[in-house]
N, C-alpha and C positions, 0 to 999 in steps of 0.2 A: 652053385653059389653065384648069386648075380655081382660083378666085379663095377666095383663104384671110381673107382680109382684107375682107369683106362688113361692111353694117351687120349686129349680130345681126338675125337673124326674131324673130316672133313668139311660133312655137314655140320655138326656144332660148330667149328669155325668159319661157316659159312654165316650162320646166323648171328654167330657172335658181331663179326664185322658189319653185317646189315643192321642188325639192333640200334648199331653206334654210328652209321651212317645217316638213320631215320628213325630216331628217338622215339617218334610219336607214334612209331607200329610195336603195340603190345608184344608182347614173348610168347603168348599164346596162341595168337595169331596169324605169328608168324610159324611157329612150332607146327600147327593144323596147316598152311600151306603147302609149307616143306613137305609133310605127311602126305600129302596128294600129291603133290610133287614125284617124289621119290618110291611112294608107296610103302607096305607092309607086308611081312611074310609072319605065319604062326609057326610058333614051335609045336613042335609035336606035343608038348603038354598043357601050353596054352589052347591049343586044339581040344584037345581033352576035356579041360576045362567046360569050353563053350558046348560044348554036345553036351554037358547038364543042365535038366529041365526050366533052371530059373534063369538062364541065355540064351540055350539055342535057338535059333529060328527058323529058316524051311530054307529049300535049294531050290528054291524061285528066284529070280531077282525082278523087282516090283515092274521094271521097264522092260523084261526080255531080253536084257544083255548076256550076253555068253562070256562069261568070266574064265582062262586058263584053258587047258586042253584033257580031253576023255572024260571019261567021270568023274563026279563030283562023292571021293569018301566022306566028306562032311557037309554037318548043312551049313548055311552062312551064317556068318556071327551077324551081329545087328551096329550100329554104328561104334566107333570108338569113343569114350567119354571123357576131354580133358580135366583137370583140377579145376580150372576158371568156369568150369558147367556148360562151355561150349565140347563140339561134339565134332566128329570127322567121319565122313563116308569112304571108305577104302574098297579101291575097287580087288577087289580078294584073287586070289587064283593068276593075274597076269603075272609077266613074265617081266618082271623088273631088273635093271640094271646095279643099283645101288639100292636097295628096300633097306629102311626101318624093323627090326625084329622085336615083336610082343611075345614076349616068354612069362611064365605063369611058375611063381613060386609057392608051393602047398603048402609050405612049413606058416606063410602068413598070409596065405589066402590072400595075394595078391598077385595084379596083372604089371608085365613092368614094359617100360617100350627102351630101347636098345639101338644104339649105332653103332655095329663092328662089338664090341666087348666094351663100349663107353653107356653106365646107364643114365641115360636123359630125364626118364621121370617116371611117374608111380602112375599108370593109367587106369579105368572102367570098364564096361561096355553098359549098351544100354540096355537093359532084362528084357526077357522075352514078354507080350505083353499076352494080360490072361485070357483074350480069345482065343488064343490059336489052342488048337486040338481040337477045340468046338467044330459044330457043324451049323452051317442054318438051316431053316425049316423044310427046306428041298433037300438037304442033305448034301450041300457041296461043306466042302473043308474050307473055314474063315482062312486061315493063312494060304489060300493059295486067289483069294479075292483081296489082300491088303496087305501094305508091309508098313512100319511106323520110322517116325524119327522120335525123338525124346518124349517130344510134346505133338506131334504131328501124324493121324494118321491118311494113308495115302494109298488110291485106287488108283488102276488100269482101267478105264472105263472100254476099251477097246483094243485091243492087242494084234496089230496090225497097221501097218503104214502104205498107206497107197502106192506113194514116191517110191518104196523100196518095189513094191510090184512093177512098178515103170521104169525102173533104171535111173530115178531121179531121185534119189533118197540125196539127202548133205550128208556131204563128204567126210565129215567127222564123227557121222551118226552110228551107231551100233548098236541101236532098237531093236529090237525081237528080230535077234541071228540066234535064241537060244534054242529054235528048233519045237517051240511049244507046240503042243497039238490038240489042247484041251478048247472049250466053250471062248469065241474071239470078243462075246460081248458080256457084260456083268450082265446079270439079269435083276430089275431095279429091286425085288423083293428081298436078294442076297444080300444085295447093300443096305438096305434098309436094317437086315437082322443084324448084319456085323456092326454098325454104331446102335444100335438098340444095345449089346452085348459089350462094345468097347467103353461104354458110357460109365455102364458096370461097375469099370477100376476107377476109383474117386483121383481127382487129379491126374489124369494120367493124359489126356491131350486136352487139346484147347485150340485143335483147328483140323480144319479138314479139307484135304486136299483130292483134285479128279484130272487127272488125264490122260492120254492114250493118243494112237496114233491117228493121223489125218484120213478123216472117212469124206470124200467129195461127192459122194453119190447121192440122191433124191433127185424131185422134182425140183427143185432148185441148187445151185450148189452149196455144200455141207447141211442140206435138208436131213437128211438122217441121222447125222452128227449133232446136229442141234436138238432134235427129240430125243435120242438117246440122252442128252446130259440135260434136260429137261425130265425127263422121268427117275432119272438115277437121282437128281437132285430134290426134286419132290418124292421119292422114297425116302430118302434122310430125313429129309424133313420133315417129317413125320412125329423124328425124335427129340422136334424141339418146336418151342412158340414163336413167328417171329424169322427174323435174317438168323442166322448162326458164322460163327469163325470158319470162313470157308473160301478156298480157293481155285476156280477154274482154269487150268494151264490147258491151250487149245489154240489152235490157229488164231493168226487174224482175222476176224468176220467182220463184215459194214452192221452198220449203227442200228441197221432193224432188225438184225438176229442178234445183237448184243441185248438189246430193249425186250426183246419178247423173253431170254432166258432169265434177266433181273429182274421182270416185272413178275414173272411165273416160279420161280423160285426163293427160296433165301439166301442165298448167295451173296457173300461181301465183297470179294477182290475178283479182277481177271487177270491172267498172265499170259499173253502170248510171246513166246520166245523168240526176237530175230536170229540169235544165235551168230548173227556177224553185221559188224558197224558199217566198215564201210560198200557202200550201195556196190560197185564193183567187182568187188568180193564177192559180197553176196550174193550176186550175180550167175560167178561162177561156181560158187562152194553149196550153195541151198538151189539148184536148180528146179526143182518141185516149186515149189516156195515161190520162185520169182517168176513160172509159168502162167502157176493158177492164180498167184494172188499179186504177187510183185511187190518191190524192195518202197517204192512210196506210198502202195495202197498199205503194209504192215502200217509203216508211220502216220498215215492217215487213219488207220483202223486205232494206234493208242491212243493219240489226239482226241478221236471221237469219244472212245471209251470212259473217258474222263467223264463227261457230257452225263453218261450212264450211272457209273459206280461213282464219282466222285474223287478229286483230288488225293493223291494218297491211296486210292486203292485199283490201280492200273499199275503193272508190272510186267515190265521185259526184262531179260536175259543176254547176253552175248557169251559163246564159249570162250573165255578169255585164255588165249596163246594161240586158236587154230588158225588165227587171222597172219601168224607168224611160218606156219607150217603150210609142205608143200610147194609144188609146182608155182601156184600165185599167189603166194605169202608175201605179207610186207616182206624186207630183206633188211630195213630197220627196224631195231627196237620202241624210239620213241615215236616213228610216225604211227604204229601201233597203237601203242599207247593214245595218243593223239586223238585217231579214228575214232576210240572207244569215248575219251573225254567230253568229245565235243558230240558225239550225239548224246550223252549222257544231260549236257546241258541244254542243249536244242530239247530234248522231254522234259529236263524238270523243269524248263520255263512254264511248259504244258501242263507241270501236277503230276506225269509217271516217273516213278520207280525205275532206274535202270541200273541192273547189278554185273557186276561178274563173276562166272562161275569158273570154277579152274579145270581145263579141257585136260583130261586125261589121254591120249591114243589111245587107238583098242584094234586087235588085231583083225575084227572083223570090220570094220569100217574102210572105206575106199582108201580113206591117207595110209593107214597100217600106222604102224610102228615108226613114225618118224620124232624126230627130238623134238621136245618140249623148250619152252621161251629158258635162259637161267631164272632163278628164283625170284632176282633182284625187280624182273619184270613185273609180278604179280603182289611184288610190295609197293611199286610205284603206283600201277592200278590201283588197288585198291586205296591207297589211302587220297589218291586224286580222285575218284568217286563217292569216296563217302565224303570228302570235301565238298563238294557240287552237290551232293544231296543236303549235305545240313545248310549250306548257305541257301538252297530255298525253303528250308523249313519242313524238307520230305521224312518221316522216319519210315520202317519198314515195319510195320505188327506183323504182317504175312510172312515173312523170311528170316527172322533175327535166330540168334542164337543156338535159341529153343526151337528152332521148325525148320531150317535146313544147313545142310552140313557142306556146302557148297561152295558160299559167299561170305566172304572173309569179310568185305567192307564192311556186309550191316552187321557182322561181329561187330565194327569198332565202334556203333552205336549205344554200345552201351555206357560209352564215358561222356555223351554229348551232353547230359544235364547232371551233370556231376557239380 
């Protein structure tokens, strides 16, 4: 029997006091940070639960991350689904300190989520989507070519990082340490059959996402990289008339390989991730990154990219907290904060998107297992980004709600025309 009447936790009275601090950050929203924050563990019968056919999902993870240790007795659930219809991606399997516990009551076929013996609320997950067990026409398995968010589904175009081959991967990264040993590139026909196949479920996305890790090699640099998502993108394409809801997450490239993949494809938005604000930083935490490409060609490559896709559909990222963590971490909380604000508004003067996503530690990444910012951190963030975005008139169609479970800000997008 789930006990409703617990003393509060810790965290609920963490959030309690935040709610009341900063009015204007939803409950929900804040609820899904803590949630990454903190993390989730399954009960043994919420487990249960999700290993039947209308949740379960496959023991891949879409990016190659090595979640937990030894094998994997189950496969992964698919994201969490709050009441508000926003959604949480939980990194499954680590090794959390304080986790959130989703326990699964049979008597009402429901998921509940839990802190200590306090229950919080009635949660979802998002159902398994009806490609998978399919094959395409080569005969590879669709679920081990795509994983979905709600509305969102989403390719590895490449399954491999250069940087990590170098010794130069960023230091927060923990991209394919899962030890994969299968095919490193999608081959464009595969892709082509699984949205031919996903299209299938009426309603069921409305964007589509491609990325993988950094390929530099060709007769020019990321010459190959740029064919590859050139071909995989006119595979898709296939399955529709016209640009389609679609997003290319990929390095920063200069303005003639931006031109030659929009003009050649249907492609709507680009997103290259810097992953850390301020240039110094970045410096030292994305060393790949600031070799090949460097911390002002990135900002010159989103600048340009505008030029290309247009206002509103040019998107970066920053891992919001890694900039806190480690050896050259801020050692303040607001100059952090700060870093992030101010190139936020330095882009949206330019028309990009700049979000933040909430930096998990992962045991295979260079930092390891170092502490995370307090909470309080990533509610100040966010609600000073989605301020700076709506004051120029930016909204996010690519990343809201419904398409990644990441970005708490362009959550709060949804009260802006209220």
């Amino acid at each position: 029997m789930l006990l409703q009447n617990a003393e509060p936790s810790t965290k609920s009275l963490e959030m309690e006091a935040l709610l009341e601090k900063y009015p204007a950050m939803p409950p929900y929203v804040l609820l899904k940070v803590s949630m990454i924050r903190y993390g989730a563990v399954l009960a043994e019968r919420a487990n249960a639960r999700l290993m039947q056919k209308d949740l379960s999902f496959n023991t891949e993870e879409a990016f190659g991350l090595q979640f937990g240790k030894g094998e994997r007795k189950y496969a992964m659930p698919g994201p969490v689904l709050l009441r508000d219809a926003s959604f949480v991606y939980i990194n499954w399997g680590e090794d959390y300190q304080d986790p959130y516990r989703i326990d699964f009551d049979p008597a009402q076929n429901r998921f509940f989520l839990l802190d200590g013996e306090q229950l919080v609320d009635e949660i979802g997950f998002v159902p398994r989507p009806a490609f998978f067990g399919k094959k395409t026409r080569r005969g590879t398995p669709m679920e081990m070519l795509a994983d979905v968010r709600p509305q969102k589904l989403i390719m590895t175009a490449y399954r491999k990082c250069v940087f990590r081959d170098m010794g130069k991967q960023c230091k927060f990264c923990a991209f394919f340490t899962n030890g994969y040993t299968g095919d490193l590139a999608v081959d464009p026909e595969d892709a082509h059959d699984v949205v031919e196949e996903a299209l299938k479920e009426p309603g069921r996305f409305s964007e589509i996402l491609i990325s993988g890790g950094t390929d530099l090699s060709g007769k020019y640099r990321f010459a190959n990289e740029e064919a590859r998502y050139i071909g995989l993108w006119q595979a898709m394409g296939r399955n529709f008339t016209g640009r389609f809801p679609s997003q290319l997450q990929a390095p920063a490239y200069p303005k003639d390989i931006l031109r030659r993949i929009y003009d050649n494809t249907g492609i709507t938005s680009y997103s290259p991730n810097i992953e850390i604000a301020d240039k110094a930083l970045f410096q030292k935490y994305c060393p790949g990154k600031e070799q090949y490409i460097g911390y002002d060609n990135w900002i010159k490559s989103l600048i340009d990219a505008v030029e290309v896709f247009g206002v509103g559909n040019v998107y970066t990222q920053v891992v919001a907290g890694a900039e806190l963590a480690g050896p050259h971490g801020f050692q303040d909380m607001e100059e952090a904060i700060e870093s992030n604000l101010r190139l936020c508004e330095r882009l949206a003067k330019e028309g990009v998107i700049f979000f933040g996503s909430v930096w998990r530690p992962h045991a295979n990444a260079d930092l390891g297992f170092v502490p995370m910012p307090p909470l309080e951190y990533y509610v100040k963030l966010t609600l000073g980004l989605h301020e700076i975005r709506r004051a120029y008139g930016l909204f996010a169609q690519d990343d809201d709600y419904k398409h990644c479970g990441d970005h708490p800000d362009s959550d709060l997008e949804r009260t802006d025309y209220l």
